[in-house]
C-alpha positions in Angstrom: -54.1 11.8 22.7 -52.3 8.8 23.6 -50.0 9.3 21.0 -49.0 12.9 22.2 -48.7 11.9 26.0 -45.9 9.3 25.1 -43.8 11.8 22.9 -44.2 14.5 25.6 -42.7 11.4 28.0 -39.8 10.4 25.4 -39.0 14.3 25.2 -39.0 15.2 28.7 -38.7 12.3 31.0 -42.3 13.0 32.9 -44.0 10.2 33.6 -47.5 9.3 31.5 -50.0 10.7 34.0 -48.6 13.6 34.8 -47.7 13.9 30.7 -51.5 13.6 30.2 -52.7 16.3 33.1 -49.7 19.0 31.2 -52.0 18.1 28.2 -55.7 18.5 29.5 -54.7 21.7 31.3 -53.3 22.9 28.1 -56.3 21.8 26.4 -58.8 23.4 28.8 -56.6 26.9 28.8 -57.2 26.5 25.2 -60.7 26.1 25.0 -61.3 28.7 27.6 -59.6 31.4 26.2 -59.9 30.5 22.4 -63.3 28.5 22.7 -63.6 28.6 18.7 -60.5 26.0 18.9 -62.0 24.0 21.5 -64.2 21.4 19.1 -61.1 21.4 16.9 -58.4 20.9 19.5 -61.2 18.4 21.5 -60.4 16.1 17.8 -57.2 16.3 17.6 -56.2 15.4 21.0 -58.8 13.0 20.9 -60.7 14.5 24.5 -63.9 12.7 25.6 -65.4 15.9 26.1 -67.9 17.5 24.1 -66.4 19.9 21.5 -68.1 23.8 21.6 -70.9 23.9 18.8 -70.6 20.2 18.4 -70.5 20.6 14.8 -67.1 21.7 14.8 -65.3 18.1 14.7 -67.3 16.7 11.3 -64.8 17.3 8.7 -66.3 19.9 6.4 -67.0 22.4 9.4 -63.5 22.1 11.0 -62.5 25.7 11.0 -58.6 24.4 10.8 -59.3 22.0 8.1 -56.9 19.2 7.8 -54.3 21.4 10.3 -53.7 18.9 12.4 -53.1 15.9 9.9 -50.3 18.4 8.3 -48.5 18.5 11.8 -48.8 14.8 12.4 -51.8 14.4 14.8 
């Protein structure tokens, strides 16, 4: 997630720990209202929370496969 944080500071200016609350109230909006993404979006951004199913996150059972690699997270 660290990664993400600084290039939503580059691209708007916000400092880092307000960049990283923008992120885990996306994330949570996310996981609330689309809790099949949770696990997966829980790996990409790299969240120390436990992912929905817990399954979800061991490649093989990722239900967006390699999504995120093909975006550049």
């Amino acid at each position: 997630m660290n990664e993400l944080i600084e290039q939503v500071v580059q691209k708007t200016g916000i400092p880092a720990d307000k960049a990283k609350q923008v992120l885990e109230a996306i994330s949570s909006f996310v996981g609330q209202k689309f809790p099949h993404l949770s696990g997966p979006l829980q790996s990409v951004l790299g969240g120390s929370g436990s992912a929905a199913g817990g399954e979800a996150t061991q490649e093989g059972n990722n239900p967006l496969g390699d999504l995120g690699g093909k975006f550049g997270f």
